[in-house]
Structures are given as C-alpha cells and as structure tokens.
C-alpha positions in Angstrom: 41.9 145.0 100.1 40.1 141.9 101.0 42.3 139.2 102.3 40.8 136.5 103.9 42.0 132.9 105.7 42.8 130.3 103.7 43.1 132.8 100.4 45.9 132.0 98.0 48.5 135.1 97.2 51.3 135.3 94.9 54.0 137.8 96.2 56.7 139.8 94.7 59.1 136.7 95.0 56.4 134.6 92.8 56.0 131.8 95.4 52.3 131.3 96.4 51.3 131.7 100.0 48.4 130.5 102.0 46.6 132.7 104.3 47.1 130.6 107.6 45.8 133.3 109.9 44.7 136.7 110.1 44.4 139.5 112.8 43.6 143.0 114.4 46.5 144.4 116.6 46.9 148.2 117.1 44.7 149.1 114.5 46.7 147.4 111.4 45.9 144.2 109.9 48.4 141.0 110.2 48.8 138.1 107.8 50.5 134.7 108.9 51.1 133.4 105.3 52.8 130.0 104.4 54.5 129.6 101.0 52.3 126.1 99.3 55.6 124.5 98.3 57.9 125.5 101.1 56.1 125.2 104.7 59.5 126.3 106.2 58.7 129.4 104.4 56.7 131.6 106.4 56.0 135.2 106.4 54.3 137.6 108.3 52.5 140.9 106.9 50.4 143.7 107.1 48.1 145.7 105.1 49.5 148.8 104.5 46.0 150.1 103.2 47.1 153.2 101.7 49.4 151.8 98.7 47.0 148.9 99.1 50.0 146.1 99.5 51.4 143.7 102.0 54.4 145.0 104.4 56.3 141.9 105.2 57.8 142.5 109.0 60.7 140.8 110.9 60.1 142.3 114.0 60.8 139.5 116.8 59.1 141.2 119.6 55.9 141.7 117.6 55.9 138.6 116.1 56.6 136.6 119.3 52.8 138.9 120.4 51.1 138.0 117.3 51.6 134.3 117.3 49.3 133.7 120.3 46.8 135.7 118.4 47.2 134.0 115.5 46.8 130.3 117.0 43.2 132.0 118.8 42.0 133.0 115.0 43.3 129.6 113.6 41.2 127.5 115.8 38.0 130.1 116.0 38.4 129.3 111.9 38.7 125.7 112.3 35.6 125.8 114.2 33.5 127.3 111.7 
C-alpha cells in the first residue's frame, strides 16, 4: 500500500480525508488524516499491511507521541 502526504482517501464512513502527515514509529506506519469537509474531523491510522487497510487508533498516549513526529514530517514536507 502506497500512501503518501497530501493523498486523498475515502474511508469506510465515505468522507474524504487528506493525508496531513505520515510516519515510522516502532516499525508500523502512522497516518494523520483530516476529513476535506470537516477539519474538526481528524483521524489517526496505521497500515495494517497484512489485510492491506487502515487501523484507525484512539490511543491517547500514543497519539500524544506521534503528534510531535507528525509536526517534524509536516514541515520537512513543506520544505520540499
């Protein structure tokens, strides 16, 4: 599955969501995505690369450590 920033991606709920940010943390791949027509809907992912799908996750702890990481691949994109 390639995902990349700024990628468009219709979910099961049929909103569309915008690939804000994207990293590597403990060997699984996260997704900050932000629904088009919502911006106060947000969701955070991974790639569950077996069944080849996004995992949405609501896991405080680990969000509160990916959000740092997140901003850091934001602004490395910006840059580009």
């Amino acid at each position: 599955m390639i995902i990349n920033i700024k990628d468009v991606l219709t979910l099961d709920d049929d909103n569309e969501y915008v690939v804000v940010s994207k990293v590597n943390y403990n060997g699984l791949i996260y997704y900050y995505l932000l629904d088009k027509n919502d911006n106060s809907n947000i969701k955070f992912c991974y790639e569950d690369s077996v069944n080849e799908e996004l995992v949405e996750i609501d896991d405080k702890v680990l969000i509160t450590k990916l959000l740092p990481l997140f901003l850091k691949e934001s602004l490395n994109e910006i840059d580009k």
